[in-house]
PDB file with one MODEL, atoms N, CA, C and O in Angstrom:
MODEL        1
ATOM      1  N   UNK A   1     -36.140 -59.263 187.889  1.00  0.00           N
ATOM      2  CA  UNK A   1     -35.907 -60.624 187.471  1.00  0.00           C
ATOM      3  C   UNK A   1     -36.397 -60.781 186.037  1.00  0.00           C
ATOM      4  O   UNK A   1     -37.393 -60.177 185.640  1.00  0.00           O
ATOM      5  N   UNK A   2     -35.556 -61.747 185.126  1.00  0.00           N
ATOM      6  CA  UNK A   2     -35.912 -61.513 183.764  1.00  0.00           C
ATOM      7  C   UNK A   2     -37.195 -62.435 184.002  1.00  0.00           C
ATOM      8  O   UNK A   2     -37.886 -62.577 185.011  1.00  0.00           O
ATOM      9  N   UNK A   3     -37.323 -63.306 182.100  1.00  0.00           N
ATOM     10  CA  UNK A   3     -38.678 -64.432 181.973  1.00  0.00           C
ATOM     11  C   UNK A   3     -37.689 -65.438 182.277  1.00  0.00           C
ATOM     12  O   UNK A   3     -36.543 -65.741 181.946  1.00  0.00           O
ATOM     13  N   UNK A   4     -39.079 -66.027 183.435  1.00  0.00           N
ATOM     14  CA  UNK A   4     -39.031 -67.533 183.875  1.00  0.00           C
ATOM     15  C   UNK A   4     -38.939 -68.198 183.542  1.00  0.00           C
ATOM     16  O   UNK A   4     -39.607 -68.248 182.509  1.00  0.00           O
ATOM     17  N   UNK A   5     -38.127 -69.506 183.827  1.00  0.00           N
ATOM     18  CA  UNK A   5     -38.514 -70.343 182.703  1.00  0.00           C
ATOM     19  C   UNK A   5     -38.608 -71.945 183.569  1.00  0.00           C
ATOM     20  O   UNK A   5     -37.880 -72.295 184.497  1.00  0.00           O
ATOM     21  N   UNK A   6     -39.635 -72.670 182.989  1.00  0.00           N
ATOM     22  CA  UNK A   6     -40.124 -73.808 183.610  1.00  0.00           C
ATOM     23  C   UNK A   6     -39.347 -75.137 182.651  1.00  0.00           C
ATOM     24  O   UNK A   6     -39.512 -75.208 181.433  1.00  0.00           O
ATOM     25  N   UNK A   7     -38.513 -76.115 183.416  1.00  0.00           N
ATOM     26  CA  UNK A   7     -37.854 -77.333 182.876  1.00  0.00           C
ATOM     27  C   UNK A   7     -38.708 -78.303 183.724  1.00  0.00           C
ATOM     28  O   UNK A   7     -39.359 -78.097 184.748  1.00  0.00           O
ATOM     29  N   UNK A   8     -38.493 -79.525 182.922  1.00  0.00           N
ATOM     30  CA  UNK A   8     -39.228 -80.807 183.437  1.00  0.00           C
ATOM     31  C   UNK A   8     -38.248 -81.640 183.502  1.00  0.00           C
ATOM     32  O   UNK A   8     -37.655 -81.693 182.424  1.00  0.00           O
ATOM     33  N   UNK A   9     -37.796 -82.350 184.338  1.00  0.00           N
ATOM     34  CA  UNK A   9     -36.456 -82.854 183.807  1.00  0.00           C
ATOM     35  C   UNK A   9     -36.202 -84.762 185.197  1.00  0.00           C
ATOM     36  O   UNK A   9     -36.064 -84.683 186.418  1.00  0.00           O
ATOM     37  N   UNK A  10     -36.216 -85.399 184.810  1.00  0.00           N
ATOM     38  CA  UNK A  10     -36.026 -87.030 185.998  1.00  0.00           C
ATOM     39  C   UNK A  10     -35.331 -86.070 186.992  1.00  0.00           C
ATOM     40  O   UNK A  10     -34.795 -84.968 186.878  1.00  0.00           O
ATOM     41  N   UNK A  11     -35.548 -86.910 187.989  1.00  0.00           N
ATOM     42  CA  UNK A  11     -34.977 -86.319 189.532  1.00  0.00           C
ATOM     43  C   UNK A  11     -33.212 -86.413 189.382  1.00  0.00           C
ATOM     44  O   UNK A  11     -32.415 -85.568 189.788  1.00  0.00           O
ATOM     45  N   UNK A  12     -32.845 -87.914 188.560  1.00  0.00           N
ATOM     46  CA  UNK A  12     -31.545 -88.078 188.353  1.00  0.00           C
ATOM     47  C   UNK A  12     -30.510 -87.227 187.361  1.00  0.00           C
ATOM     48  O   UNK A  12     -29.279 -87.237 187.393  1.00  0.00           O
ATOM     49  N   UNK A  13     -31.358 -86.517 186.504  1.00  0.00           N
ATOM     50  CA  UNK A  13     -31.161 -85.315 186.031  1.00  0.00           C
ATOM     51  C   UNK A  13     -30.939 -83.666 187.110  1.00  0.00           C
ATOM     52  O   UNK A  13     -30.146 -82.734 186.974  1.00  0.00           O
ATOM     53  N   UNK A  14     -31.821 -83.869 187.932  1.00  0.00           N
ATOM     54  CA  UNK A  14     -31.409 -82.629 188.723  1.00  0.00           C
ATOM     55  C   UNK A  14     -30.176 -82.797 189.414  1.00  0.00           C
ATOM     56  O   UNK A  14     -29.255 -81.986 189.504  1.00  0.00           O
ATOM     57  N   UNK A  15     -30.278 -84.136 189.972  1.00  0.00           N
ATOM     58  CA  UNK A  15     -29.433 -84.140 190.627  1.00  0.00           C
ATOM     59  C   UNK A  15     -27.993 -83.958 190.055  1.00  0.00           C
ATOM     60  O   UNK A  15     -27.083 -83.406 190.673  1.00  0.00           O
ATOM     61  N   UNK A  16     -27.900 -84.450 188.891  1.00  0.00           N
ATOM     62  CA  UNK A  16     -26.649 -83.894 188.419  1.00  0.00           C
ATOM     63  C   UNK A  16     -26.681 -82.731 187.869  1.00  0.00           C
ATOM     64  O   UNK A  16     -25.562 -82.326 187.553  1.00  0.00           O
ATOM     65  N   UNK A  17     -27.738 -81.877 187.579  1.00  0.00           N
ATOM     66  CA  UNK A  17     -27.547 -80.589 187.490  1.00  0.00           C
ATOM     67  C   UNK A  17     -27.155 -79.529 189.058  1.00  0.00           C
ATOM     68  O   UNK A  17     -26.706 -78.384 189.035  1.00  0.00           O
ATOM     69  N   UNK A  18     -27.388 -80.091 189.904  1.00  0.00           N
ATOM     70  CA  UNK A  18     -27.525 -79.652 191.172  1.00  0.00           C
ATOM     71  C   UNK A  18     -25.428 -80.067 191.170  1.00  0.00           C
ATOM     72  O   UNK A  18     -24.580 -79.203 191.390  1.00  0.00           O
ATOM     73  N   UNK A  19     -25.186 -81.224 190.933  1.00  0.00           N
ATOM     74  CA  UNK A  19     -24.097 -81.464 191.545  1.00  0.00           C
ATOM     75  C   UNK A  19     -23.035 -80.777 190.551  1.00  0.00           C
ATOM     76  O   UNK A  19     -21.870 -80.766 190.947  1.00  0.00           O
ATOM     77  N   UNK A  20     -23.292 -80.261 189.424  1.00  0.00           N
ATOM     78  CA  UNK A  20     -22.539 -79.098 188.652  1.00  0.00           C
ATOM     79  C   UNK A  20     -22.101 -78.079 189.260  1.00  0.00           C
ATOM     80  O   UNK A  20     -20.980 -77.647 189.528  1.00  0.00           O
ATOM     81  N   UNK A  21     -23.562 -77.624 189.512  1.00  0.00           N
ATOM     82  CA  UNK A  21     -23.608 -75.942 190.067  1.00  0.00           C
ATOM     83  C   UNK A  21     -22.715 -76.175 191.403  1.00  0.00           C
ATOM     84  O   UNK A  21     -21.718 -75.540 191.747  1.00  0.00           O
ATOM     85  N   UNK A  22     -23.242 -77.077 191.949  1.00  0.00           N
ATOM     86  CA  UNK A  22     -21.845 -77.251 193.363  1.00  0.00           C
ATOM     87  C   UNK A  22     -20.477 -77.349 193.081  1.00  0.00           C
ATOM     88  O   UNK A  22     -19.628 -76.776 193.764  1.00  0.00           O
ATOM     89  N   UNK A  23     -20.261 -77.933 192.265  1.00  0.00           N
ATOM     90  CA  UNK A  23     -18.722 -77.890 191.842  1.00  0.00           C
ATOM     91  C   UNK A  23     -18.548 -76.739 191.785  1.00  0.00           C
ATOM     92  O   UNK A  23     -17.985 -76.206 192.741  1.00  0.00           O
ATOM     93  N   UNK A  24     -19.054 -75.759 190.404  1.00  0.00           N
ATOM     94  CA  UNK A  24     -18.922 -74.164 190.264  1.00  0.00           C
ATOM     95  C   UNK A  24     -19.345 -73.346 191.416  1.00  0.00           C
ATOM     96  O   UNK A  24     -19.101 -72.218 190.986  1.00  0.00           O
ATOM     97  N   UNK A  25     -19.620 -73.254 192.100  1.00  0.00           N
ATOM     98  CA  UNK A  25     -19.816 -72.733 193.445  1.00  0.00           C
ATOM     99  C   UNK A  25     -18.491 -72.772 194.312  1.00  0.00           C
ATOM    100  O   UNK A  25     -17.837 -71.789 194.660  1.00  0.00           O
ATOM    101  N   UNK A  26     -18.158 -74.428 194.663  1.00  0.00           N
ATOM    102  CA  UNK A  26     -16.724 -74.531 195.214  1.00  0.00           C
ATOM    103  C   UNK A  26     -15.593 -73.618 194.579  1.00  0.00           C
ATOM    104  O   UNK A  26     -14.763 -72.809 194.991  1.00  0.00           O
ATOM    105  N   UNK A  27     -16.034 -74.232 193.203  1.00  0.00           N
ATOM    106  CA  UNK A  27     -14.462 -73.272 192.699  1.00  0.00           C
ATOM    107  C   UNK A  27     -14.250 -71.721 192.651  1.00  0.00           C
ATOM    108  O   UNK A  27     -13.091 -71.365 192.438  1.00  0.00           O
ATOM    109  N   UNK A  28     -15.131 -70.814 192.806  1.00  0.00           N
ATOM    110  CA  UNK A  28     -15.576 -69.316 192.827  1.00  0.00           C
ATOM    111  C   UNK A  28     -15.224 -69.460 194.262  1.00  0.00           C
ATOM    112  O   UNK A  28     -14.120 -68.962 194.484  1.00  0.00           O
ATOM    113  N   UNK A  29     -15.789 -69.973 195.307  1.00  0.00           N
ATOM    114  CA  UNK A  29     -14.996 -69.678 196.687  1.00  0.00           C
ATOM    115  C   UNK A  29     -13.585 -69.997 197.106  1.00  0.00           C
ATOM    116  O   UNK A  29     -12.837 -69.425 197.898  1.00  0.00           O
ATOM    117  N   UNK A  30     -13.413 -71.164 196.290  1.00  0.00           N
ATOM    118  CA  UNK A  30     -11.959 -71.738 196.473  1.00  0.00           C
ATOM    119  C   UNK A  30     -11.020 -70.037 195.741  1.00  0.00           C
ATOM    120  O   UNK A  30     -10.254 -69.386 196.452  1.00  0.00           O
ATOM    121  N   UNK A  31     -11.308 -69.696 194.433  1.00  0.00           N
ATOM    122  CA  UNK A  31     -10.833 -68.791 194.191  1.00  0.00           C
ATOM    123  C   UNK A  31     -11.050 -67.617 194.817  1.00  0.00           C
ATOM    124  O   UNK A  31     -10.040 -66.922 194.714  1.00  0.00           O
ATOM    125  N   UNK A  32     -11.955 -67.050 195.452  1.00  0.00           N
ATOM    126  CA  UNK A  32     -12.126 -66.266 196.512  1.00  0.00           C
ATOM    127  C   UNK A  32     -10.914 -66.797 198.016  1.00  0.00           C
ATOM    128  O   UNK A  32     -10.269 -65.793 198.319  1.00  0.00           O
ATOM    129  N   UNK A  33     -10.685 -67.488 198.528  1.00  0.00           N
ATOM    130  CA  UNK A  33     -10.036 -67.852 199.157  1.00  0.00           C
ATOM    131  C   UNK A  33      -8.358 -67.706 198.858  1.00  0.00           C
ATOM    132  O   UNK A  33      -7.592 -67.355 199.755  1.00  0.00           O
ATOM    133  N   UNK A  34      -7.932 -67.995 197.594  1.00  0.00           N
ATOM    134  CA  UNK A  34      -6.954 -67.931 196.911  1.00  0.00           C
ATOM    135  C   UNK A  34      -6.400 -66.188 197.146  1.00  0.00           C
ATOM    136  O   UNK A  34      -5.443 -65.757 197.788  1.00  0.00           O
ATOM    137  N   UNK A  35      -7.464 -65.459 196.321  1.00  0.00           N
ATOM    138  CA  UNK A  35      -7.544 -64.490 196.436  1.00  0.00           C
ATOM    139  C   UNK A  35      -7.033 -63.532 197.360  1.00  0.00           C
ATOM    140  O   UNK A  35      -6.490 -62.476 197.034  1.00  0.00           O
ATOM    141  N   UNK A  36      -7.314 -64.127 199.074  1.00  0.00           N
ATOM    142  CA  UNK A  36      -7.479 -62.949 200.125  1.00  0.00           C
ATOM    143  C   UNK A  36      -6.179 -64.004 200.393  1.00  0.00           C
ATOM    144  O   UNK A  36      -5.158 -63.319 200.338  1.00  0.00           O
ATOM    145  N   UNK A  37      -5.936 -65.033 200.589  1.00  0.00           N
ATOM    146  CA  UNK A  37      -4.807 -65.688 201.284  1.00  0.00           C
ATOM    147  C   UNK A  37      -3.045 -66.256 200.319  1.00  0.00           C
ATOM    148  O   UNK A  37      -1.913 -66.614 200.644  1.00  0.00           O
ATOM    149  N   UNK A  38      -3.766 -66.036 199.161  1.00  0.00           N
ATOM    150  CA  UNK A  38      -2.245 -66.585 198.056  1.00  0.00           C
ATOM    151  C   UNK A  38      -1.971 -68.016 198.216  1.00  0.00           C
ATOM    152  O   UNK A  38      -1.077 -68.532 197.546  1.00  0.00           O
ATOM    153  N   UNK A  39      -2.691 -68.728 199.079  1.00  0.00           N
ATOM    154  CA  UNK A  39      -2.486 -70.491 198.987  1.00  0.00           C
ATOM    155  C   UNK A  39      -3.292 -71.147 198.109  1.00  0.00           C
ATOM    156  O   UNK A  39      -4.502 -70.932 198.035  1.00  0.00           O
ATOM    157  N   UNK A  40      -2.602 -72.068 197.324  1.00  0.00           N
ATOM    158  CA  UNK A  40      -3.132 -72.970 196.627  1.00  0.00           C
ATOM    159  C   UNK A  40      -3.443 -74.322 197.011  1.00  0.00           C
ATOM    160  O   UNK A  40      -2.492 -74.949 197.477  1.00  0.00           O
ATOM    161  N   UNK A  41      -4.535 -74.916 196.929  1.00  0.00           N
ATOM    162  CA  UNK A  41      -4.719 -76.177 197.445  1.00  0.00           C
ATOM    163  C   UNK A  41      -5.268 -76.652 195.809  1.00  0.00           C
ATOM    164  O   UNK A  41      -5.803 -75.877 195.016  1.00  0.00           O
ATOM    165  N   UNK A  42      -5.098 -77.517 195.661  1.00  0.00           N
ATOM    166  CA  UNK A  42      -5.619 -78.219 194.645  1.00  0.00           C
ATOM    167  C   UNK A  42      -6.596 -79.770 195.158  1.00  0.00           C
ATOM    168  O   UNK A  42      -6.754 -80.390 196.210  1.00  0.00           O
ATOM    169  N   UNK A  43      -7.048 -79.886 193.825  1.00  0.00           N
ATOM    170  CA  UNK A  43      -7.013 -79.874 192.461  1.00  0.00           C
ATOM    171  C   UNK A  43      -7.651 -78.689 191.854  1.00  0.00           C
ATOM    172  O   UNK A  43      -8.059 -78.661 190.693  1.00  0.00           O
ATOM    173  N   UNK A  44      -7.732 -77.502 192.875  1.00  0.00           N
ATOM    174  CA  UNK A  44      -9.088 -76.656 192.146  1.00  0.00           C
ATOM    175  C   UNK A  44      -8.465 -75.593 190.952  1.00  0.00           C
ATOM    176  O   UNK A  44      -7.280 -75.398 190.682  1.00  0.00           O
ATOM    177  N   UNK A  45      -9.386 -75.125 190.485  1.00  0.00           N
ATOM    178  CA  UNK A  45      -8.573 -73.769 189.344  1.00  0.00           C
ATOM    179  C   UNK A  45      -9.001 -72.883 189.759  1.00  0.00           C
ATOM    180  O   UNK A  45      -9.958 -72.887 190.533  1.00  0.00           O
ATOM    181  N   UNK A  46      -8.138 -71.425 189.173  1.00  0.00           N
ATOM    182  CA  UNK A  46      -8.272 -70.457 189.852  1.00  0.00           C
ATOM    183  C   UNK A  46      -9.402 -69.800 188.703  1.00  0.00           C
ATOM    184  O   UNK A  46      -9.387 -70.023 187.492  1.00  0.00           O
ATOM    185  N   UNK A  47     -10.053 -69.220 189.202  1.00  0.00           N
ATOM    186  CA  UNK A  47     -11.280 -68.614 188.235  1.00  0.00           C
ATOM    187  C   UNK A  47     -10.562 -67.260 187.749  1.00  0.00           C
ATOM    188  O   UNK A  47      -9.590 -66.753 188.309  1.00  0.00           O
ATOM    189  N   UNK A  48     -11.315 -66.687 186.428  1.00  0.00           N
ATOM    190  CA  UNK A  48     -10.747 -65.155 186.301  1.00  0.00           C
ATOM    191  C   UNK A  48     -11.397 -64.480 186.784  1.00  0.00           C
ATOM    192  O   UNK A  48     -12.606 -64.465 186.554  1.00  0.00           O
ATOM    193  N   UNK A  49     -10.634 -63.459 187.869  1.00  0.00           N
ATOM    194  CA  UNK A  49     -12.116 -62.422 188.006  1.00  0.00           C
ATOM    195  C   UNK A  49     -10.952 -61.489 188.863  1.00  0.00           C
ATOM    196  O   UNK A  49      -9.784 -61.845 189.025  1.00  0.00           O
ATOM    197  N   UNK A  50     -11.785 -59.715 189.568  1.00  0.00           N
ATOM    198  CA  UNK A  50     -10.653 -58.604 189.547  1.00  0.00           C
ATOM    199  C   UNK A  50     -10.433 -58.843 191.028  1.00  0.00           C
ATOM    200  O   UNK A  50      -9.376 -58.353 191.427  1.00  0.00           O
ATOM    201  N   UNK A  51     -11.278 -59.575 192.105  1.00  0.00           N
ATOM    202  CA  UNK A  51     -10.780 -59.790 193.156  1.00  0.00           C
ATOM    203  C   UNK A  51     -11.819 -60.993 193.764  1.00  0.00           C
ATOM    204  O   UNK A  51     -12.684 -61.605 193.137  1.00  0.00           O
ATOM    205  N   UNK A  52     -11.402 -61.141 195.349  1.00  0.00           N
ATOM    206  CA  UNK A  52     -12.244 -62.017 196.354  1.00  0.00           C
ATOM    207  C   UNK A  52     -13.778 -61.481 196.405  1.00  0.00           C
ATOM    208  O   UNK A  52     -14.354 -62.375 197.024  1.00  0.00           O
ATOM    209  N   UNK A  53     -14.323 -60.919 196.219  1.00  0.00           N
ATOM    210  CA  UNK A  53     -15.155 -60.156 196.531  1.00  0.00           C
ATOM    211  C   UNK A  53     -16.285 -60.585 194.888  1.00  0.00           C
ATOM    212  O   UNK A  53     -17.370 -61.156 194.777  1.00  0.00           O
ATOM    213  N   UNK A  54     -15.797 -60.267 194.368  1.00  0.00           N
ATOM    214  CA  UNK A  54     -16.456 -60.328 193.332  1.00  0.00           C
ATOM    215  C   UNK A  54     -16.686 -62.101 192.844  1.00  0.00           C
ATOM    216  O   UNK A  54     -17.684 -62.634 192.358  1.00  0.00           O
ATOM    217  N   UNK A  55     -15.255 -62.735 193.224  1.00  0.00           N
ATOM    218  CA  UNK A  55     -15.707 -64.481 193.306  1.00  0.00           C
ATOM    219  C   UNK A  55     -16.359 -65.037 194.159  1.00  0.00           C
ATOM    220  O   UNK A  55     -16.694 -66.205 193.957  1.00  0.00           O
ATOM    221  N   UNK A  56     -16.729 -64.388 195.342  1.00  0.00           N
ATOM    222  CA  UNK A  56     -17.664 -64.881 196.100  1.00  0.00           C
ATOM    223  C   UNK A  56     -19.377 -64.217 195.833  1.00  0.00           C
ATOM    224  O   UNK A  56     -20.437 -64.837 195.922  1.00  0.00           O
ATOM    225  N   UNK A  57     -19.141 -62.689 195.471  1.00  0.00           N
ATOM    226  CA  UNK A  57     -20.452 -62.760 194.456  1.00  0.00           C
ATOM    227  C   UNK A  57     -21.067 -63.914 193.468  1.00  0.00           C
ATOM    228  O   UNK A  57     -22.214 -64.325 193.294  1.00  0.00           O
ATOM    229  N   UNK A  58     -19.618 -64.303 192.818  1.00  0.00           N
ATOM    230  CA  UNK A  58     -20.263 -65.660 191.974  1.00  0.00           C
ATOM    231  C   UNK A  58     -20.874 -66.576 192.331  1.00  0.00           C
ATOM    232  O   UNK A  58     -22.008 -66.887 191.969  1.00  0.00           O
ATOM    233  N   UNK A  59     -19.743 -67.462 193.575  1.00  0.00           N
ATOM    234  CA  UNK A  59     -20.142 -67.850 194.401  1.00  0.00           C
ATOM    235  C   UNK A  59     -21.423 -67.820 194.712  1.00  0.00           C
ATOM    236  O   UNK A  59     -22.043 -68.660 194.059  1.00  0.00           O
ATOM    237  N   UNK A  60     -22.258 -67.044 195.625  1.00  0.00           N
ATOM    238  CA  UNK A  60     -23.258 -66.866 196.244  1.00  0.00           C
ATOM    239  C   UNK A  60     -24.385 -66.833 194.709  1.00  0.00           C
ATOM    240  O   UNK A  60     -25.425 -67.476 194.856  1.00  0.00           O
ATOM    241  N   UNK A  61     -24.219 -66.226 193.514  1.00  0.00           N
ATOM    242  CA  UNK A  61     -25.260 -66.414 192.663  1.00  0.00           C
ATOM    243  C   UNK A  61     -25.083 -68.026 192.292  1.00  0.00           C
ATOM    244  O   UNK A  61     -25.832 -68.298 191.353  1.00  0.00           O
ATOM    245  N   UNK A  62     -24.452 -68.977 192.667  1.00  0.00           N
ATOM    246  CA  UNK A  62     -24.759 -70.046 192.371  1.00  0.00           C
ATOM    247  C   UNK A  62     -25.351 -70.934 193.593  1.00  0.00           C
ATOM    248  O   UNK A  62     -26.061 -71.931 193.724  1.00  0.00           O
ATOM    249  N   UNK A  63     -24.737 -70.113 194.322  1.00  0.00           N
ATOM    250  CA  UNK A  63     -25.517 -70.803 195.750  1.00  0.00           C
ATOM    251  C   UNK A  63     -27.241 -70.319 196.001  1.00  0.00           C
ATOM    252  O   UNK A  63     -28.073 -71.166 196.325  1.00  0.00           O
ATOM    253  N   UNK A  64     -27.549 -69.090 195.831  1.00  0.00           N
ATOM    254  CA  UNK A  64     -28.828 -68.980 194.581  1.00  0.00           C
ATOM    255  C   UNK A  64     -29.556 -70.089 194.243  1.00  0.00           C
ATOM    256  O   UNK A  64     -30.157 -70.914 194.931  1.00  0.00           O
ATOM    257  N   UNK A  65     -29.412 -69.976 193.176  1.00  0.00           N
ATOM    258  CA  UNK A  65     -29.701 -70.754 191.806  1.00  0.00           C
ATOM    259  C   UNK A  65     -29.571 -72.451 192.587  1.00  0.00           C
ATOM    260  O   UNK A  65     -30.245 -73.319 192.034  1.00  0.00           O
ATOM    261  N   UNK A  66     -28.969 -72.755 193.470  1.00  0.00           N
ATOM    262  CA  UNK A  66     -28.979 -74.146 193.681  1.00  0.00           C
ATOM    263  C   UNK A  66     -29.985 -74.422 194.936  1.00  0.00           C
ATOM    264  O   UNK A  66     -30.462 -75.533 195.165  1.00  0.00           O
ATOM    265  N   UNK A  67     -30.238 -73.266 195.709  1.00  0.00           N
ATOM    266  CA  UNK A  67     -31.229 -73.360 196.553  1.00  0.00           C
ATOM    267  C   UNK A  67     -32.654 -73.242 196.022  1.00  0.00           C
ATOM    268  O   UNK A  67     -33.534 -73.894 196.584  1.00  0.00           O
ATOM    269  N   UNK A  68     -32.959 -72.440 194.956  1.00  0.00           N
ATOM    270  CA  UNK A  68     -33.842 -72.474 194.318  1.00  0.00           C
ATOM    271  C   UNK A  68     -34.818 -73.551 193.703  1.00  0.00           C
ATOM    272  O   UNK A  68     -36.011 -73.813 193.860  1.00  0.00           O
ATOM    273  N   UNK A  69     -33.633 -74.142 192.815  1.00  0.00           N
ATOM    274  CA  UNK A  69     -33.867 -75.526 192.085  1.00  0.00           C
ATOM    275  C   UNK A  69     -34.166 -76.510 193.052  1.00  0.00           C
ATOM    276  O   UNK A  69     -34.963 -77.432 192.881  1.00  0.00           O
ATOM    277  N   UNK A  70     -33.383 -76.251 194.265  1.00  0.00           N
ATOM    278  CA  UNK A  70     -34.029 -77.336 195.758  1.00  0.00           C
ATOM    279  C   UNK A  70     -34.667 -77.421 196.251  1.00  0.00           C
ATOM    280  O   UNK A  70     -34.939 -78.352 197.009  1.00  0.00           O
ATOM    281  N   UNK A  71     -35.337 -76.254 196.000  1.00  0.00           N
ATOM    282  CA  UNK A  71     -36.568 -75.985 196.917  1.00  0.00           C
ATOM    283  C   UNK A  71     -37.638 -76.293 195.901  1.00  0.00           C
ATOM    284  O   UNK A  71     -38.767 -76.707 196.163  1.00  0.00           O
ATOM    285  N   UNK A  72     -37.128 -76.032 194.677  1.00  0.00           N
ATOM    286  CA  UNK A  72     -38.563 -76.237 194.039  1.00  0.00           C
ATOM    287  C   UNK A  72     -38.902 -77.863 193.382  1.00  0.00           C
ATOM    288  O   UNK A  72     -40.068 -78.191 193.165  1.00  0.00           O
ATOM    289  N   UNK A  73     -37.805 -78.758 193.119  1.00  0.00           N
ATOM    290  CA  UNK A  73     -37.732 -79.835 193.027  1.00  0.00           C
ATOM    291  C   UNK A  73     -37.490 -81.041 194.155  1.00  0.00           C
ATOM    292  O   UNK A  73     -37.002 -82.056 193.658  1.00  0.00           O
ATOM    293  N   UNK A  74     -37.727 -81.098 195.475  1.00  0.00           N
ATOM    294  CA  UNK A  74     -37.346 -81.311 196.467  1.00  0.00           C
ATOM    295  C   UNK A  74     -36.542 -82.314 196.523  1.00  0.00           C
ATOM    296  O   UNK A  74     -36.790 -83.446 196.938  1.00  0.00           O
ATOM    297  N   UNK A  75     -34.838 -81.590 195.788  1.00  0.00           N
ATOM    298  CA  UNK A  75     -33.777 -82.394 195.710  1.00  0.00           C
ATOM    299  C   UNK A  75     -32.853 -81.882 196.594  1.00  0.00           C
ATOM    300  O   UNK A  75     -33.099 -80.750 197.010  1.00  0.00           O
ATOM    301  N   UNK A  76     -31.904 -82.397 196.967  1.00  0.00           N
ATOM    302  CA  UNK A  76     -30.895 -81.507 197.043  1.00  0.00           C
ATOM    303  C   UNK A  76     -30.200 -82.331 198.286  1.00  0.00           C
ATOM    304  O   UNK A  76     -30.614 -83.373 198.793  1.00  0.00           O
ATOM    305  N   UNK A  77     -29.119 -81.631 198.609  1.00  0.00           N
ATOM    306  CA  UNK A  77     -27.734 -82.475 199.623  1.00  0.00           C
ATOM    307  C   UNK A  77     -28.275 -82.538 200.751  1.00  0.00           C
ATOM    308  O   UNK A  77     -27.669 -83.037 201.699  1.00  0.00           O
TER     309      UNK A  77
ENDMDL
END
């Protein structure tokens, strides 16, 4: 793991940082989904990447990163 880094930031601030990373999360699985099945549902976009597998890697590093920030700010959905 690289250097840490500590933010201070209003709760109403996380929370919309929290509700970012969820969007980008959706759309890496939505494109993972795309991926293994060829259906499009919208409004979402398709992300670039070389397959399903690797957008749900994304996926999951944002699902990460959003459990993290939840746990340590006791925000979250």
């Amino acid at each position: 793991m690289g250097k840490m880094a500590v933010l201070k930031l209003p709760r109403i601030d996380v929370g919309q940082v929290l509700d970012a990373l969820y969007e980008r999360k959706e759309q890496w699985e939505y494109t993972a989904e795309y991926l293994d099945t060829g259906i499009i549902r919208e409004p979402y976009v398709i992300e670039e990447c070389s397959d399903s597998k690797e957008a749900m890697n994304i996926a999951e590093s944002y699902g990460k990163i959003i459990r993290t920030i939840e746990e340590q700010s006791g925000v979250g959905s």
